[in-house]
C-alpha positions, -999 to +999 in steps of 0.1 A: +858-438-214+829-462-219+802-433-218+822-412-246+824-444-266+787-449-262+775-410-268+799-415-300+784-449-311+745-427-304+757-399-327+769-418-354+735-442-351+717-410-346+732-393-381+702-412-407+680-396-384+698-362-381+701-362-421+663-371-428+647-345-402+671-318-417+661-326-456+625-324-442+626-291-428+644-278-453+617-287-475+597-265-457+619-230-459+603-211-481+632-195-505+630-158-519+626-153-555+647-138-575+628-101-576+628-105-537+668-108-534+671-080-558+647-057-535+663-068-508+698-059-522+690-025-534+673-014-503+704-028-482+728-005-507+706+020-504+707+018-467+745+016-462+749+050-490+725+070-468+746+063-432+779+064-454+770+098-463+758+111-426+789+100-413+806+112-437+792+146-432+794+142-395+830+136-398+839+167-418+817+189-392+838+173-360+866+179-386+859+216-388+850+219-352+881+204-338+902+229-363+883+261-353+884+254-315+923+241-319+933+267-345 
């Protein structure tokens, strides 16, 4: 019980420390600007439309298949 009090006692002494080193590094994360997210949502869409459509299409083949073979 003593050495969960004391690793409790060490966090919460710990937490300035914790708090500090996280502001500093995120400091150092380098955001995207505003064209960047844009680009980067576009190409995502365009990404997801493109293998929305194949398996789309691959469906209605396997669709046709199965329908041909079964009758």
């Amino acid at each position: 019980m003593n050495e969960q009090r004391g690793g409790i006692i060490a966090g919460i002494l710990g937490l300035p420390d914790y708090i500090r080193e996280s502001v500093a590094e995120l400091k150092k994360v380098a955001f995207p600007t505003k064209r960047e997210t844009v680009q980067a949502a576009l190409a995502t869409f365009v990404i997801i439309a493109f293998f929305s459509i194949c398996i789309f299409l691959f469906d209605l083949i396997c669709q046709w298949l199965i329908t041909l073979l079964i009758g």
